[in-house]
C-alpha positions as CSV (number, residue, x, y, z in Angstrom):
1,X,0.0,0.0,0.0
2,X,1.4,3.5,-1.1
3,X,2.0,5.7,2.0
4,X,-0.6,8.7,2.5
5,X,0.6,12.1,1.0
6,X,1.6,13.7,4.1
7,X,4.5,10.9,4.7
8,X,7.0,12.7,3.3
9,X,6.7,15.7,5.0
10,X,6.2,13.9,8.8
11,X,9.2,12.7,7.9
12,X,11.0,15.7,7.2
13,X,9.7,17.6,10.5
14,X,10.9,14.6,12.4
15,X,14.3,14.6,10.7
16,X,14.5,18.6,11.6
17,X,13.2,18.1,15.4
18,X,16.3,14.9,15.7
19,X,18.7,17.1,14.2
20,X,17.7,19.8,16.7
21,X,17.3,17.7,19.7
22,X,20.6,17.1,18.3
23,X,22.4,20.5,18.2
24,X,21.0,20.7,21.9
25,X,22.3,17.8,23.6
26,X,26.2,18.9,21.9
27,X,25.9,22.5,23.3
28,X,24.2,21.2,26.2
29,X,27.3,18.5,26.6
30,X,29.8,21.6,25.7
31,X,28.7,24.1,28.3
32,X,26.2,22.9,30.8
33,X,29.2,22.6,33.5
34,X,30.1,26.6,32.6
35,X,26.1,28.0,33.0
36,X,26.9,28.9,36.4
37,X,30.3,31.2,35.6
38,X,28.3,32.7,32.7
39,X,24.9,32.3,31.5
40,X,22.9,32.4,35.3
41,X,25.2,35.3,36.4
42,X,25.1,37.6,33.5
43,X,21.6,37.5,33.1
44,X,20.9,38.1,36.7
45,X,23.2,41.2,36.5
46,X,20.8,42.2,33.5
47,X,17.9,41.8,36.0
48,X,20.2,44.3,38.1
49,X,20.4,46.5,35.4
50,X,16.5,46.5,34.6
51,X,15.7,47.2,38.5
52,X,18.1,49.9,37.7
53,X,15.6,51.6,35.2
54,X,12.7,50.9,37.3
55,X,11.1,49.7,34.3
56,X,7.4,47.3,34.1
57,X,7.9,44.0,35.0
58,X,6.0,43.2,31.4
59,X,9.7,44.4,29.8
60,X,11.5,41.8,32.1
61,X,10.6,38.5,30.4
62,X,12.3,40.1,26.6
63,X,15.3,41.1,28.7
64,X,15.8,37.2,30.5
65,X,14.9,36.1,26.8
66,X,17.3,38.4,25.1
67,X,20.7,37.2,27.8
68,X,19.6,33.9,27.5
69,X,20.0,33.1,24.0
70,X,23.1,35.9,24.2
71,X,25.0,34.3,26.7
72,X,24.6,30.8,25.1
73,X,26.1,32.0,22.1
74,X,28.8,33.4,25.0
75,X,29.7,30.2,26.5
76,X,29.1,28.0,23.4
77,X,31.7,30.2,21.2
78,X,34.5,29.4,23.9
79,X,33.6,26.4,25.0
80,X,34.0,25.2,21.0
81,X,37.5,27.3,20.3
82,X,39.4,26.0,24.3
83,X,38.4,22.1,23.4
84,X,39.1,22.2,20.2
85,X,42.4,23.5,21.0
86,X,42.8,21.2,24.4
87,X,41.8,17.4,23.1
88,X,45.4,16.6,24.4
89,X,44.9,18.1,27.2
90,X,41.4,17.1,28.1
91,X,42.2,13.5,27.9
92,X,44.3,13.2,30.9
93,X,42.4,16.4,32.6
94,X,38.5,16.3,31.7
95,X,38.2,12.5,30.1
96,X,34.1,13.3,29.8
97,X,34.5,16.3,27.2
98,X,32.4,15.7,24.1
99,X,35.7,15.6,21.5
100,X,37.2,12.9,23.7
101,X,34.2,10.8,24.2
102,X,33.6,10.9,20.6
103,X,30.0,13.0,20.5
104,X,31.6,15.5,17.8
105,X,33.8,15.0,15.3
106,X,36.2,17.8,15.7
107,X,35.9,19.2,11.9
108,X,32.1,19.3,13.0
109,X,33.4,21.6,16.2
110,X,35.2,24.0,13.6
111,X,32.0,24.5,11.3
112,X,30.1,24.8,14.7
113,X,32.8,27.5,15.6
114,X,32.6,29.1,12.7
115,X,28.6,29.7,12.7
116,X,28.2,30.1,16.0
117,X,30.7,33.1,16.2
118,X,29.2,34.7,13.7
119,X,25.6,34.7,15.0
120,X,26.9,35.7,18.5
121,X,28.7,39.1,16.5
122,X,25.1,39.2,14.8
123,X,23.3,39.4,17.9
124,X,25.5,41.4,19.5
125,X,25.3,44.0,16.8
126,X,21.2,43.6,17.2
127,X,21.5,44.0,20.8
128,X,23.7,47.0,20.6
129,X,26.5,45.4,22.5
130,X,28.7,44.7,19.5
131,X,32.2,46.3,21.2
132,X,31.7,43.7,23.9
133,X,31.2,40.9,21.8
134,X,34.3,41.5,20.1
135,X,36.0,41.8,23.1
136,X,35.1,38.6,24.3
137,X,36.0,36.7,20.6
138,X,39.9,38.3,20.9
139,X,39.9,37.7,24.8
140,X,39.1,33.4,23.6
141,X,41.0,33.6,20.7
142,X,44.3,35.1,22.2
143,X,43.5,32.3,25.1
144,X,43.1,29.4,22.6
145,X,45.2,30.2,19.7
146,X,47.7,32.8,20.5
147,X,49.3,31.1,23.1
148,X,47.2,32.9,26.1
149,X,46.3,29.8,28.0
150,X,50.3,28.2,27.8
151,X,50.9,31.7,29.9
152,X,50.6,32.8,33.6
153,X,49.4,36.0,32.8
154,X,47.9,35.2,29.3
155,X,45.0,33.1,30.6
156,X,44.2,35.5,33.5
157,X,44.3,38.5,31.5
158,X,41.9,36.7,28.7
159,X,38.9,35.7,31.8
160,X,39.2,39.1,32.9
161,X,38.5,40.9,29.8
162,X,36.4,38.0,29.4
163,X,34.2,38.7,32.3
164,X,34.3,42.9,31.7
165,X,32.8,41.7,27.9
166,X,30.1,39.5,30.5
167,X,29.0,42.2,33.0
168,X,29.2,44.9,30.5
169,X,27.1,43.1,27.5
170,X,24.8,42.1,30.4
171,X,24.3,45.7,31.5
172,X,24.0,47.8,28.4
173,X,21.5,45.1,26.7
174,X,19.3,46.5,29.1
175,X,20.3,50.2,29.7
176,X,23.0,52.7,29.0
177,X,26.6,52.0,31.5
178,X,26.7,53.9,34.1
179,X,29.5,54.5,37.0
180,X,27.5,52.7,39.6
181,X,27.7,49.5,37.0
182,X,31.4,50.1,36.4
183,X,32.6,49.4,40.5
184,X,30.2,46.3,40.2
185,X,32.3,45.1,37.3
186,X,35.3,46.4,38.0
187,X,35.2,44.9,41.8
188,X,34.5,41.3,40.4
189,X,36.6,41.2,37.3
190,X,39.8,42.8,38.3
191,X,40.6,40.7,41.4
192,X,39.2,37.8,39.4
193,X,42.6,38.2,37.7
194,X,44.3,36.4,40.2
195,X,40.7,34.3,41.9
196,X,40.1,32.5,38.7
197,X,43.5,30.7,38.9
198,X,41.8,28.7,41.7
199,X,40.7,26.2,38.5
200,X,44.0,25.5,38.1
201,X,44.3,23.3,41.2
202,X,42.2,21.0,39.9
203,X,44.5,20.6,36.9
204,X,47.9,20.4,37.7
205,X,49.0,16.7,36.5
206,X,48.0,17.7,32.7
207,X,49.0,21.2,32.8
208,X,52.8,20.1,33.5
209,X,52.3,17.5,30.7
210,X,51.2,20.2,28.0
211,X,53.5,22.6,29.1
212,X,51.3,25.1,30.6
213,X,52.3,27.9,32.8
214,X,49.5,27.8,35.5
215,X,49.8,29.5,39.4
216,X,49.3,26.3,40.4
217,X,52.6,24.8,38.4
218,X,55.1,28.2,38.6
219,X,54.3,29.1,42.1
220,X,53.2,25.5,43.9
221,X,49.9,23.9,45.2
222,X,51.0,24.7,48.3
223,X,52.2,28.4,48.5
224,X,48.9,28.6,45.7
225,X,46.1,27.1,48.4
226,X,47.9,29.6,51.0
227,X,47.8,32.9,48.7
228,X,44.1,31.5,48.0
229,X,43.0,31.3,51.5
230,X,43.8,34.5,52.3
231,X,42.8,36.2,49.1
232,X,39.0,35.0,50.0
233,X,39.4,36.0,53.4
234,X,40.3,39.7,52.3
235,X,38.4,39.8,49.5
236,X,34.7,39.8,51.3
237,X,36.2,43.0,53.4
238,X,37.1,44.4,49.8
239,X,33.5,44.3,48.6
240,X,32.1,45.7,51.8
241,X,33.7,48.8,51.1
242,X,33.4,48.9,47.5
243,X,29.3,47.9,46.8
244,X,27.8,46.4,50.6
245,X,28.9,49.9,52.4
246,X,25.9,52.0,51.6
247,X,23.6,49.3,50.2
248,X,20.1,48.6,51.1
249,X,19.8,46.0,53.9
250,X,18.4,43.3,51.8
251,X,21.8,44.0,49.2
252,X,24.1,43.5,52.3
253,X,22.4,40.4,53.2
254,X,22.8,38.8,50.2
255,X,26.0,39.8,50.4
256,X,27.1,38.7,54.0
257,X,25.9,35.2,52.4
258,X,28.4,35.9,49.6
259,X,30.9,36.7,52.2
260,X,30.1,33.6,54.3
261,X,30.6,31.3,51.3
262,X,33.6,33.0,50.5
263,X,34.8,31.4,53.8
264,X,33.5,28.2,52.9
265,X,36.3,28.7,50.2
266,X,39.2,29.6,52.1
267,X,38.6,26.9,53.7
268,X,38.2,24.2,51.7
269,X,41.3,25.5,49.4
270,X,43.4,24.8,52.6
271,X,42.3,21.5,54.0
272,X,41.0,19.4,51.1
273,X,43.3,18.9,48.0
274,X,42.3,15.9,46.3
275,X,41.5,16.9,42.6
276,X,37.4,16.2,43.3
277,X,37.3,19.0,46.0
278,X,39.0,21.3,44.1
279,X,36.7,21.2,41.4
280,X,33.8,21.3,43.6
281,X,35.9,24.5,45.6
282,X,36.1,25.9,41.7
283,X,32.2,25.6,41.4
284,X,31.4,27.4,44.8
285,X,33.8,30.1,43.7
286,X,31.0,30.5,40.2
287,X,27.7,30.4,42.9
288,X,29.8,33.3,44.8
289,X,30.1,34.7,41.9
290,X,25.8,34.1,41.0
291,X,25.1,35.3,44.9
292,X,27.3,38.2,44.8
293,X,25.5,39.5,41.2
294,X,22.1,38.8,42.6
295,X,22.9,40.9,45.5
296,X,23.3,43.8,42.6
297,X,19.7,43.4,42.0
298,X,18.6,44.1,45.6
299,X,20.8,47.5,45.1
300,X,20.0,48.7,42.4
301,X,16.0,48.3,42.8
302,X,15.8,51.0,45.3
């Protein structure tokens, strides 16, 4: 029996929903461990920046629709270039990375690269944040293929323009800069410069065997853990005085939670070193990083 007319084109819509279902589960398996350094925390400083305007909360739903897709592009862009650039690396480091395990081919990572970069300069250009965006593509590609990443300063100089091109995209999608935005940004991302090296902890076997230039492998886990410690002891005093000292009560509670975790840190960076702690230290360093930017939102709505 012949099949009915309409075969053809069921089949069609069901190839175009696998191959989509598709394209999801590879960004999902690219960046879903990274949402929490960028994704969640940008868009809830856009939320900052919208209580900032005092605006209806009918315009809020087009500005968490707007970062979302944005900072997916954000993510996905990097996430493509640094594995492409680190199978080596990721085999001995991060074993469960989509070009090891054999989801993606990594020709079909380039051609993902290559169209996904251009839609994130698109929309950044639609959203009027296009001097960010471009930011953020030479910040990843002087990490991943200018010899950034192999360098002590290179990689922490390329996550704190990366996180300026964050804060500031997230901001001005919403509303204009202004200088109260700028000591939000500029308190997280310039001490992040030497915070972010915290990662490398985690990391140190295959660093050493490709060569790379880490905190962790110039200076020593130890002396590292000790500078950390300290540095997240401090560094909750630092942001009193910078954002929490005039701040609306409910701002400076969010932020005494921030603070609290922040000790959390220090003292997990000290006392356990095994390589699973330190990636879970690493991913309560991105919720501090979440609480802190959702504390914005409580000071900018008054």
């Amino acid at each position: 029996m012949a099949a009915p007319p309409e075969a053809p084109a069921c089949r069609r819509v069901g190839a175009l929903t696998s191959g989509l279902l598709r394209e999801v589960h590879i960004w999902w398996s690219f960046s879903a461990g990274d949402l929490t350094a960028t994704v969640v925390p940008a868009t809830t400083f856009a939320v900052a920046a919208w209580a900032s305007t005092h605006a209806a909360v009918a315009a809020l739903p087009l500005v968490l629709a707007e970062c979302l897709v944005y900072f997916w592009l954000y993510i996905y862009t990097f996430n493509l270039s640094n594995q492409l650039t680190g199978i080596e690396e990721d085999r001995r480091n991060k074993p469960h990375r989509p070009l090891v395990v054999g989801l993606l081919t990594p020709q079909g990572a380039r051609w993902r690269l290559v169209w996904v970069t251009a839609a994130f300069l698109v929309l950044g250009a639609v959203l009027g944040v296009l001097e960010w965006t471009v930011l953020w593509i030479v910040a990843w590609s002087f990490h991943d293929h200018f010899g950034g990443a192999r360098t002590l300063w290179g990689k922490n100089a390329a996550m704190v323009a990366g996180t300026i091109a964050q804060l500031a995209a997230a901001w001005q999608i919403v509303t204009p800069l202004t200088a109260a935005a700028w000591i939000w940004i500029a308190a997280i991302a310039i001490p992040l410069g030497v915070l972010v090296s915290l990662q490398d902890l985690r990391d140190i076997d295959g660093d050493v065997a490709v060569g790379r230039r880490t905190a962790a492998v110039v200076f020593g886990a130890v002396a590292c853990r000790r500078f950390f410690a300290a540095a997240f002891v401090i560094y909750p005093i630092t942001m009193h005085f910078l954002v929490y000292r005039n701040a609306p009560a409910a701002a400076a509670l969010v932020g005494l939670a921030a603070a609290l975790l922040s000790l959390v840190i220090a003292y997990r960076v000290l006392r356990l070193r095994d390589r699973r702690a330190d990636h879970t230290t690493y991913l309560l360093y991105t919720y501090w990083y979440c609480l802190t930017l959702a504390s914005a939102v409580f000071a900018f709505a008054t």
